[in-house]
C-alpha positions as CSV (number, residue, x, y, z in Angstrom):
1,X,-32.7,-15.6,10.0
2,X,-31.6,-14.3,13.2
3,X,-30.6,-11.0,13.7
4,X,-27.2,-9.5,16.1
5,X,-25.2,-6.4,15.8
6,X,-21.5,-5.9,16.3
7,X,-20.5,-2.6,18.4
8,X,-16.5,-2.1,17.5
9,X,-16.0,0.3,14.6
10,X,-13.1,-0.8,12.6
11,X,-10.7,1.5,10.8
12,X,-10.8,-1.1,7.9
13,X,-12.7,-3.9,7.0
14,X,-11.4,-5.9,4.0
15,X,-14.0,-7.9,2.4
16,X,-12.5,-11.2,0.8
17,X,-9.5,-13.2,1.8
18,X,-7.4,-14.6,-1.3
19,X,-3.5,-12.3,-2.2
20,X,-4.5,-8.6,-2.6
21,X,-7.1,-8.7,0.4
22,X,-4.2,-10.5,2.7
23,X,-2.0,-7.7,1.2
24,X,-4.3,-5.0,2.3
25,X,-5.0,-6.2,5.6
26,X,-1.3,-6.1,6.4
27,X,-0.3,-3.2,4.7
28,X,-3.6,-1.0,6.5
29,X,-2.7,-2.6,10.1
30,X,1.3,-1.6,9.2
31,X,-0.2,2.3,9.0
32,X,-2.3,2.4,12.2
33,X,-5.4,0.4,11.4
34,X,-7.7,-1.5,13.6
35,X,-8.4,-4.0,10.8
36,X,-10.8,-7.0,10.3
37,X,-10.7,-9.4,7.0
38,X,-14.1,-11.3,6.1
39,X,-13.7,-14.4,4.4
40,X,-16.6,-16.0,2.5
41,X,-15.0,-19.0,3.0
42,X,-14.3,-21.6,5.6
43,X,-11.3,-21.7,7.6
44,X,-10.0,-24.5,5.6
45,X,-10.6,-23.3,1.9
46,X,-9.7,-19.8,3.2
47,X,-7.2,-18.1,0.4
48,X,-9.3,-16.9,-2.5
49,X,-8.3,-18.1,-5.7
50,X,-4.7,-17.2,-5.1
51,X,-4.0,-20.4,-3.0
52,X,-5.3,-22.3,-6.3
53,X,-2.3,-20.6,-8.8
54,X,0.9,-21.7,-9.5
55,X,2.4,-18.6,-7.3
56,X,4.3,-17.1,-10.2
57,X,4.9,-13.1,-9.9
58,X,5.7,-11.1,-13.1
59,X,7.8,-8.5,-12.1
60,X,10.1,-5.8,-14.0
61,X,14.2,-6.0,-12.7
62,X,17.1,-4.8,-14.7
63,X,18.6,-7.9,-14.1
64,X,20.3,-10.3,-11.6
65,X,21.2,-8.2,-9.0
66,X,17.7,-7.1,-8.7
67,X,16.5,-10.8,-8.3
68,X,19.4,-11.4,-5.9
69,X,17.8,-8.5,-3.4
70,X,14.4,-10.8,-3.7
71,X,15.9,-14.1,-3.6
72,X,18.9,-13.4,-1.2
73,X,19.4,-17.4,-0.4
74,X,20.4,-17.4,-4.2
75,X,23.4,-19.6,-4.6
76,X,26.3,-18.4,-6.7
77,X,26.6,-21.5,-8.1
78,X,22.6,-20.8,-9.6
79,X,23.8,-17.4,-10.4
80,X,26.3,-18.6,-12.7
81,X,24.1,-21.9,-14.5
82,X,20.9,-19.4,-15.1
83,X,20.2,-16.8,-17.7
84,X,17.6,-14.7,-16.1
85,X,18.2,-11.8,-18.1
86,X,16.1,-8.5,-18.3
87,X,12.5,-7.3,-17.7
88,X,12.3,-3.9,-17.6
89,X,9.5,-1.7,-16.6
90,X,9.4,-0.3,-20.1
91,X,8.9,-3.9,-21.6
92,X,6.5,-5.2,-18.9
93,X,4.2,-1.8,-19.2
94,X,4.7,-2.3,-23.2
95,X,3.5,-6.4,-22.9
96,X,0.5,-6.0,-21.1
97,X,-1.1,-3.3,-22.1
98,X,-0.3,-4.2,-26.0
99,X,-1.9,-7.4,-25.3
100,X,-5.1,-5.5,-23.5
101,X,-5.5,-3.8,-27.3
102,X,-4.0,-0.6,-25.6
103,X,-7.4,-0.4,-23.4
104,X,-6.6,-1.2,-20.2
105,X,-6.2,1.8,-17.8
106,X,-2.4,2.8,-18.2
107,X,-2.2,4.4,-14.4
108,X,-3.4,2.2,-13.0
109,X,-0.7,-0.6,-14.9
110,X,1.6,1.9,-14.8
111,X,1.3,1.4,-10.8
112,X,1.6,-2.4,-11.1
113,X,4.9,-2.0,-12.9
114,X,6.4,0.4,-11.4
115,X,5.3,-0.9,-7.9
116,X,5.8,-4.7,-8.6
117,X,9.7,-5.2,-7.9
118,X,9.1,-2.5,-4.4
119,X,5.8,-4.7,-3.2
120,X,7.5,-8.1,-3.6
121,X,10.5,-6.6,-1.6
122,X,7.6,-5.5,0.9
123,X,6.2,-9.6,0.9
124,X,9.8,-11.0,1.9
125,X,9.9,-9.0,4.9
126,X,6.7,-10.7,6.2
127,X,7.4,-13.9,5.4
128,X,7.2,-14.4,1.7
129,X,10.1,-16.6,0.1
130,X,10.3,-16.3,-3.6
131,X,12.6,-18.9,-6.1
132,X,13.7,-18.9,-9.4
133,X,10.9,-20.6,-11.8
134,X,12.8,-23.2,-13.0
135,X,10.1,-25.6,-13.1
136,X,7.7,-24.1,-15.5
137,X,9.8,-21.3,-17.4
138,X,13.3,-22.3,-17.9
139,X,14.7,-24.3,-20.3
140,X,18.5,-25.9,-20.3
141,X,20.3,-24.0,-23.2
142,X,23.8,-24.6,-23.9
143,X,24.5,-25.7,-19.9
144,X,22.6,-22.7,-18.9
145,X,18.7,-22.5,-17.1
146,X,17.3,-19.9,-20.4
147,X,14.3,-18.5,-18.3
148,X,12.1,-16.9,-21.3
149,X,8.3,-15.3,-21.6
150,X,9.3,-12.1,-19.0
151,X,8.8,-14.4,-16.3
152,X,10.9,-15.6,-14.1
153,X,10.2,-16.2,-10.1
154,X,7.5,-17.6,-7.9
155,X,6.4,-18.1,-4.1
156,X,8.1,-21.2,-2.6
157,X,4.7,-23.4,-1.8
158,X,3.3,-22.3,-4.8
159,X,0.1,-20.1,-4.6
160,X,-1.3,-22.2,-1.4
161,X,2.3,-21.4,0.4
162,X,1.8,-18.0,-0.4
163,X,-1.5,-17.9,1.6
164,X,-0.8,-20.0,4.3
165,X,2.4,-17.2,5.0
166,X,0.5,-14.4,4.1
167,X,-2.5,-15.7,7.0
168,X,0.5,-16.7,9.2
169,X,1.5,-13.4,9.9
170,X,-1.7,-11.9,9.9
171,X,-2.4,-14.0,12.9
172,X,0.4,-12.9,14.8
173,X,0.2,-9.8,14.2
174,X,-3.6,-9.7,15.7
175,X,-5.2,-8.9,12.5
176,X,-8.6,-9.7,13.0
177,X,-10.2,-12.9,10.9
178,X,-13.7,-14.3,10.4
179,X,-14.4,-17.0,8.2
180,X,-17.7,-18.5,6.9
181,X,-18.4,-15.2,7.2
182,X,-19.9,-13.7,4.1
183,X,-21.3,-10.2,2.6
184,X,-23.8,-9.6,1.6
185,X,-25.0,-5.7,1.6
186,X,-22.7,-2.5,1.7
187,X,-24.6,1.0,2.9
188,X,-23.5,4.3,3.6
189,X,-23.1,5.3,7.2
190,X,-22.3,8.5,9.3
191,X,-19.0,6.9,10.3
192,X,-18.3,5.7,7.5
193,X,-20.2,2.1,6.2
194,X,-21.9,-0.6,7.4
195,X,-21.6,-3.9,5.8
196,X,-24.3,-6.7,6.4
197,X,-22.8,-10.0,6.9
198,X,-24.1,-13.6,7.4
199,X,-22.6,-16.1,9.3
200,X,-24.1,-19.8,10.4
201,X,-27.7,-18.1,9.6
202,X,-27.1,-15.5,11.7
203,X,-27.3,-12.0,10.2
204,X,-24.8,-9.1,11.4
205,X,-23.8,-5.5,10.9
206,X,-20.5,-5.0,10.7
207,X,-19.4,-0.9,11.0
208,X,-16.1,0.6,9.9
209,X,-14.6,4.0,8.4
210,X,-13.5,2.5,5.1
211,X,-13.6,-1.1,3.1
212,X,-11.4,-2.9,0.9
213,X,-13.2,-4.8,-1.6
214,X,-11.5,-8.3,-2.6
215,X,-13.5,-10.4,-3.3
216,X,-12.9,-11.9,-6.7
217,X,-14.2,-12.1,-9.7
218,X,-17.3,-14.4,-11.0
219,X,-15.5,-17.6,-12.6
220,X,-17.7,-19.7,-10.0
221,X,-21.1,-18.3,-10.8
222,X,-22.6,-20.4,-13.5
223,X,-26.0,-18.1,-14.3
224,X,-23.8,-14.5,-14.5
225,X,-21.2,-16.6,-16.9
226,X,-23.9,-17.8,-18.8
227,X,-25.1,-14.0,-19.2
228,X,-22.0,-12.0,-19.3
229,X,-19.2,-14.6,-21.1
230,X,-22.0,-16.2,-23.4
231,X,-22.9,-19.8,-25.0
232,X,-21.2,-22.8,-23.4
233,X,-19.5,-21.1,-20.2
234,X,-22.0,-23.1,-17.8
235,X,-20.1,-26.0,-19.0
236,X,-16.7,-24.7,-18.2
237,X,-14.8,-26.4,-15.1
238,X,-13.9,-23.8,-12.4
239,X,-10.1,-23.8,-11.9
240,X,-10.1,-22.2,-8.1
241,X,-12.1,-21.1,-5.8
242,X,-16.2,-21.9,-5.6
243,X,-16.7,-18.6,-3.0
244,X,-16.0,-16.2,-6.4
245,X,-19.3,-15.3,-7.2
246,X,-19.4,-11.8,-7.9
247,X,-20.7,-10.4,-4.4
248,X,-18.3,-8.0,-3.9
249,X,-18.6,-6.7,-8.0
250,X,-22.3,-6.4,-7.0
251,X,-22.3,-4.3,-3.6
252,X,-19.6,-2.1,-5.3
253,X,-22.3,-1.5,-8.2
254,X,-24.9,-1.4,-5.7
255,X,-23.3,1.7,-3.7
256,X,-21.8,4.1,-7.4
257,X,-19.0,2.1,-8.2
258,X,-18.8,2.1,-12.5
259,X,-19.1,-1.5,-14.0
260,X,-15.4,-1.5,-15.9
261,X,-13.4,-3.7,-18.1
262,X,-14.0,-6.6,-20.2
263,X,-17.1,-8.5,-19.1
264,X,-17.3,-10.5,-21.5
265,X,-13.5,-12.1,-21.8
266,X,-11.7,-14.3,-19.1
267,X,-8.6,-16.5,-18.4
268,X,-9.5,-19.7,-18.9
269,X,-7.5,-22.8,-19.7
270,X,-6.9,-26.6,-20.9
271,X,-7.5,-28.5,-18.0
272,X,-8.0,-32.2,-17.6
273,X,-11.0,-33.5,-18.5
274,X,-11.7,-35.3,-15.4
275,X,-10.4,-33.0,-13.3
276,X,-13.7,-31.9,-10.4
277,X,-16.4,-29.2,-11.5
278,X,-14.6,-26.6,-8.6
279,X,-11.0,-26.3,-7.3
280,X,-9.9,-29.1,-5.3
281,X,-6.7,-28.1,-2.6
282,X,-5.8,-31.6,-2.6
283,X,-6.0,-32.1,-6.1
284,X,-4.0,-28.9,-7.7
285,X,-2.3,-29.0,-11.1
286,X,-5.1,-30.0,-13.3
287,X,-4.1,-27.4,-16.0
288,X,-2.0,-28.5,-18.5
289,X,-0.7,-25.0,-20.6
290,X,3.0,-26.7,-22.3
291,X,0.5,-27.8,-25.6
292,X,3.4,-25.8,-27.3
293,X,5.9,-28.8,-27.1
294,X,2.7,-31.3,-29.3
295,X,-0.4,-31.0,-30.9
296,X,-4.0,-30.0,-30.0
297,X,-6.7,-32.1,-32.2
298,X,-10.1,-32.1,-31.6
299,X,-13.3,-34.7,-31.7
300,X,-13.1,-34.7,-35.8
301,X,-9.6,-35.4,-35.5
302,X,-8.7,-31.9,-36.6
303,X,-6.3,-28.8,-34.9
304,X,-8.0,-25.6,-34.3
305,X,-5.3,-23.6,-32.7
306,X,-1.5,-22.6,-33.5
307,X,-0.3,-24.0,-30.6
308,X,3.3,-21.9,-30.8
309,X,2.0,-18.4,-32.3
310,X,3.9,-16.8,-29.0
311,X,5.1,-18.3,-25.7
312,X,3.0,-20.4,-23.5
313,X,2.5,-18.0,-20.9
314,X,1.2,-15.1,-23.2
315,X,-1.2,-17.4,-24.3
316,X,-2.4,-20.0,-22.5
317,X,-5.3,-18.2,-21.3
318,X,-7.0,-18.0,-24.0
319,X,-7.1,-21.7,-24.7
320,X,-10.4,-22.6,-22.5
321,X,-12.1,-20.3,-24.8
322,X,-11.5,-22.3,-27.7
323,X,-11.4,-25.6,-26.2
324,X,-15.3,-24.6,-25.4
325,X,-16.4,-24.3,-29.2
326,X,-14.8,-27.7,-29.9
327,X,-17.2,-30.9,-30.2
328,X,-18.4,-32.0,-26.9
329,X,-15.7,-29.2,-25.3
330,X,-13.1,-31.5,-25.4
331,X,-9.8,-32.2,-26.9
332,X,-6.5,-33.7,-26.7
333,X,-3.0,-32.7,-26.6
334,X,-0.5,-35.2,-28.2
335,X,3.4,-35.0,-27.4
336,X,6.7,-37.8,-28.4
337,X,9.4,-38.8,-26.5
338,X,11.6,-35.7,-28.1
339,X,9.3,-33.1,-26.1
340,X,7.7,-35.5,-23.3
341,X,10.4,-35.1,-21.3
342,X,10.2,-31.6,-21.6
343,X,6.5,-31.4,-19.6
344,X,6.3,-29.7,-16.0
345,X,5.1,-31.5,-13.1
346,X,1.4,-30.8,-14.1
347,X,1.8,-33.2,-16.6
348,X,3.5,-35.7,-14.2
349,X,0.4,-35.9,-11.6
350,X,-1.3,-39.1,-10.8
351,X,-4.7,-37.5,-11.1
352,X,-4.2,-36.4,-15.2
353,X,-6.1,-38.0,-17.6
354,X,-3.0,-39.5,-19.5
355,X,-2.7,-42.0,-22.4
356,X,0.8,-43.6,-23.2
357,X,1.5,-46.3,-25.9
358,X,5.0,-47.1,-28.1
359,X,2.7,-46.4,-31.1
360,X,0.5,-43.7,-32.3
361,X,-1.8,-45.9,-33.4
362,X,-1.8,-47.5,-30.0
363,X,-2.0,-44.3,-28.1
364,X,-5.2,-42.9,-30.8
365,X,-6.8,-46.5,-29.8
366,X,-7.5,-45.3,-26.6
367,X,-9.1,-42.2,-27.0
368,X,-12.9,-42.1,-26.6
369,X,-15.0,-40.1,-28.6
370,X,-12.8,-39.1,-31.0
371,X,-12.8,-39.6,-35.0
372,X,-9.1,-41.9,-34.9
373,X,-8.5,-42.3,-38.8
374,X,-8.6,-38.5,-38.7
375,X,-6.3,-38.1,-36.0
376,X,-3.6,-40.3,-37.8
377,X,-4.2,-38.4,-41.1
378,X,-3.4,-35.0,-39.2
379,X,-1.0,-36.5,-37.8
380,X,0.6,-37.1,-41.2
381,X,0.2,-33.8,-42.4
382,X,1.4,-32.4,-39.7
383,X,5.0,-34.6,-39.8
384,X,5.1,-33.8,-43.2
385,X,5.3,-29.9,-42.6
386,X,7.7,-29.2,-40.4
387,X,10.7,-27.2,-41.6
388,X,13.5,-29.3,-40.1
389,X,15.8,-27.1,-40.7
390,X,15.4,-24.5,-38.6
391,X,16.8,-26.0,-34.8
392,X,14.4,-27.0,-32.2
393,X,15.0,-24.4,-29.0
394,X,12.1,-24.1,-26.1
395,X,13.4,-21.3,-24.7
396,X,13.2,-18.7,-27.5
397,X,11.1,-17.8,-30.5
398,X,12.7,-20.3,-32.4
399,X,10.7,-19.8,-36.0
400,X,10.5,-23.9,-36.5
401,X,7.0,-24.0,-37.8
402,X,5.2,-26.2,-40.4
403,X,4.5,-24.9,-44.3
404,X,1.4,-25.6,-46.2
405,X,-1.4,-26.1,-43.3
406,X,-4.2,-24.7,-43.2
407,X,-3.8,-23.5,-39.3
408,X,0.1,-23.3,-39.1
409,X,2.6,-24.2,-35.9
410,X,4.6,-21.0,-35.9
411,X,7.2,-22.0,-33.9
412,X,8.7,-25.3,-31.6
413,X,7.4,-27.9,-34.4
414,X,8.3,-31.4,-33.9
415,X,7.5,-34.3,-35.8
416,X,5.4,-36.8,-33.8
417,X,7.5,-40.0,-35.3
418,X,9.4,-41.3,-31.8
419,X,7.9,-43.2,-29.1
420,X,7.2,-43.4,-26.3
421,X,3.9,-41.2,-27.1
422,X,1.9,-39.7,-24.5
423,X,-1.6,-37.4,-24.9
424,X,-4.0,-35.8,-22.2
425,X,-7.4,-35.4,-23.0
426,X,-8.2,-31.7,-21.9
427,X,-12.0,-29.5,-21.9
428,X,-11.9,-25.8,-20.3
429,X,-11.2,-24.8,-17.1
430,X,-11.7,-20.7,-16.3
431,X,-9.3,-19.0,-13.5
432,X,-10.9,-15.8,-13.0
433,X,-13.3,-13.1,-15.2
434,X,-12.3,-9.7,-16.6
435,X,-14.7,-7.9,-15.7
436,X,-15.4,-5.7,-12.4
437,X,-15.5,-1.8,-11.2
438,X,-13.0,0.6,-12.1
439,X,-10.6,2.1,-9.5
440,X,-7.9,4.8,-9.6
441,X,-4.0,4.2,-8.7
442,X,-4.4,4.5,-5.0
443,X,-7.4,1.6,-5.3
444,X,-10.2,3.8,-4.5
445,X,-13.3,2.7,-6.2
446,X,-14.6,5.1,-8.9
447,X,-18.6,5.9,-9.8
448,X,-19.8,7.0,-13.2
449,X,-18.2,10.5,-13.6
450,X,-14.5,9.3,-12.3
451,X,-14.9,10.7,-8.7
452,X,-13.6,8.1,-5.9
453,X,-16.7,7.0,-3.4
454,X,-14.8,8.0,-0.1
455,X,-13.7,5.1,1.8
456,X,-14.5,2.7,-0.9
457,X,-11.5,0.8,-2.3
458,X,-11.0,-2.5,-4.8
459,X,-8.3,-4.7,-5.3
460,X,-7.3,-8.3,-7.2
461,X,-9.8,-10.2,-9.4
462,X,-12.6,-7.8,-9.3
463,X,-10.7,-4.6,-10.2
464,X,-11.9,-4.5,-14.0
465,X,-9.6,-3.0,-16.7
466,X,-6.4,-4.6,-16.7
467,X,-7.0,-7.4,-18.5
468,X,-8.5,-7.3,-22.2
469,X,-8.6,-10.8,-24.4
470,X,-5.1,-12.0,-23.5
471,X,-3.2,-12.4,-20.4
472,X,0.2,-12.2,-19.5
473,X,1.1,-15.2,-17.0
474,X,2.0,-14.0,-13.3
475,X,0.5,-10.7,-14.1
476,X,-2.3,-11.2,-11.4
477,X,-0.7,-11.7,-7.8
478,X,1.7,-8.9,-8.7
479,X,-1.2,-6.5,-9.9
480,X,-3.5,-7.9,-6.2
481,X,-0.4,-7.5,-4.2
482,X,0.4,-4.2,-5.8
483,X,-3.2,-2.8,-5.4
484,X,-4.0,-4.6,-2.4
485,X,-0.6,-2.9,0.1
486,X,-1.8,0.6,-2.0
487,X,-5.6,0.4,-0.8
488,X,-4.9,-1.0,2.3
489,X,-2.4,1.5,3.8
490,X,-4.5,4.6,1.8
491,X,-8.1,3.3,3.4
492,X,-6.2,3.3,7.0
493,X,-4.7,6.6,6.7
494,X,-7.9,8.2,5.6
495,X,-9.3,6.5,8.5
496,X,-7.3,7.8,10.9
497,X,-7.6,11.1,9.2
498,X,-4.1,11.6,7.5
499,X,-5.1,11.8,4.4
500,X,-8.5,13.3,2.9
501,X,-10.3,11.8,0.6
């Protein structure tokens, strides 16, 4: 290993280069800083695992008229065919930390919420275009776009749009960028800290006043989820990026920083079954999360989840889990022409493991692996249950669900009797882990008796308790951009000595 030291002392090194590290970087240089961001990765997977996401925000408004201030290019004529509705603060506080079990740290959410409509104003004026998510969470009702699940825009380019902006601007505005470039110590220093980096086996020390830790989770490090999520996550497919390995969780530790939030629990998805062990730029989309509109059976033939207990978006994550104690870790989602049609673009991708046939028994034919008699008798069953009198409507809780099953559809049931049919066959792919160090609402990290390690801050993925079992969709970018523009601009200004510590 060869050794070389760096001489300029930086106001603000940000460690990691996905949403909330971009969003620091920006937000410290915008207060003074002389900023550098090291990314792990190389220049052409740069983006963290936010350039692997859909690039939908979940953010509170009081209703059109606050969208219209973030969507200003929105045309009257879309004003006037959508139903956007309402999501306050009140209800967006109330979703996620009810769906945490009432653990997760409530000032620190409260900061998300009450932040997230301000920091996304804050993201147009750098470059950041946001559209209504008519794609993925609206549904035509009665002439109108019904958006549906308090979610409602998303980044034009998707997540990998949002980065490439987010780096665009950086680079004009002479933020300072390494790539390949990864950490791998943290120590205290008289100025401040002095991070040990390597780069194309050469090993460097990197000084600055204060550091922004971003680095993500540790969805891409097979031995900790084998310790920390348990049995059968070293099978699980990794959804984004292969750079989140838990480094940045680990210096953090290594330096005070408390180990926080739900280590063992993690977003995690159906994704296709072929789909590449890591995240693949080129080939995005491999989830498939609308298993509301069909059925999800399993190797025996059998289902194993309600697949309409609540909206898709509330959860979808915790499908990959469940997926994983299935037979061989696989299943497959089964859909008619009445709902097919219904199916986002990530159904619609070349790349998808997709079966179609005019019959069911033509489509079951071509699974492999799979008990098909079974699948036909469920099948049955299932057509059999479904209170048909209730109406069909996507874009509510519509209470159509099925009587007398052992594990019931609670809502959006459809009898599987019209062909076309189409199916996917689906295993587990995880987004990101739960678990990390704790921070307070200005991002700075915490140790073991609540104080904040001076010049010491966290943001995105590895922040740990947010996030407890379930996950509300779009939650994340908001909560890295949120934490990420608060750290960034609060590590600058203690670094340039206008605030103390």
């Amino acid at each position: 290993m060869n050794h070389a030291a760096t001489s300029t002392l930086y106001d603000v090194v940000v460690i990691g280069g996905g949403n909330a590290a971009l969003c620091a970087a920006i937000s410290a240089q915008e207060a003074g800083g002389n900023v550098l961001v090291i990314e792990r990765a190389p220049h052409e997977h740069r983006g963290g695992n936010s350039a692997y996401t859909g690039g939908a925000f979940r953010i509170a408004y009081d209703g059109a008229n606050d969208l219209v201030k973030l969507m200003p290019d929105l045309h009257p004529e879309e004003l006037r065919n959508s139903d956007f509705g309402t999501y306050t603060k009140d209800q967006f506080y109330d979703e996620v930390i009810a769906m945490s079990g009432y653990r997760a740290d409530a000032d620190v959410l409260h900061t998300v919420v009450q932040e997230s409509l301000p920091t996304m104003l804050w993201m147009t004026q750098h470059g950041v275009r946001f559209v209504p998510l008519y794609g993925r969470q609206a549904f035509k009702v009665d002439g109108k776009h019904k958006f549906w699940g308090g979610l409602t825009v998303e980044v034009s380019g998707g997540g990998l749009g949002l980065m490439q902006t987010l780096y665009k601007y950086a680079e004009k505005s002479g933020i300072h960028l390494r790539y390949a470039t990864r950490a791998v110590g943290l120590t205290h220093a008289d100025h401040g800290w002095t991070i040990e980096v390597e780069t194309e086996g050469t090993q460097q020390h990197i000084s600055t006043k204060t550091v922004v830790m971003a680095t993500g989770g540790f969805h891409a490090n097979l031995k900790w989820r084998s310790m920390y999520l348990g049995p059968n996550w070293d099978m699980a497919k990794v959804r984004g990026s292969r750079y989140n390995t838990g480094d940045g969780i680990d210096m953090a530790i290594n330096v005070g920083g408390v180990a926080h939030g739900h280590w063992t629990g993690c977003h995690a998805v159906f994704y296709d079954l072929n789909a590449p062990p890591y995240g693949d730029i080129n080939l995005l989309n491999q989830q498939k999360n609308y298993f509301s509109l069909g059925i999800v059976v399993n190797a025996e033939g059998q289902r194993f989840v309600d697949e309409g207990s609540d909206f898709r978006n509330y959860i979808y994550s915790g499908m990959g889990a469940k997926v994983l104690t299935q037979p061989g870790a696989i299943a497959w989602q089964i859909f008619d022409a009445k709902t097919s049609s219904l199916l986002p673009d990530e159904y619609r991708v070349k790349h998808a493991t997709r079966y179609t046939s005019d019959t069911l028994e033509g489509l079951i034919a071509q699974f492999e692996g799979i008990h098909k008699k079974a699948v036909l008798q469920t099948i049955s069953a299932f057509n059999q249950s479904v209170d048909q009198a209730t109406p069909f409507n996507p874009a509510v809780l519509d209470g159509r669900g099925t009587k007398g099953l052992a594990i019931p559809k609670s809502n959006w049931a459809q009898p599987l009797d019209t062909g076309p049919f189409v199916a996917y066959a689906v295993t587990c792919g995880i987004t990101c882990t739960y678990g990390g160090v704790k921070i307070n609402p200005t991002g700075q990290v915490l140790d073991e008796f609540d104080q904040p390690i001076s010049g010491l801050y966290a943001a995105g993925e590895m922040v740990g308790g947010l996030y407890y079992t379930r996950y509300a969709g779009g939650a994340g970018l908001t909560a890295g951009s949120v934490l990420g523009r608060i750290s960034g601009e609060h590590a600058a200004n203690l670094a340039k000595n206008k605030i103390k510590n």
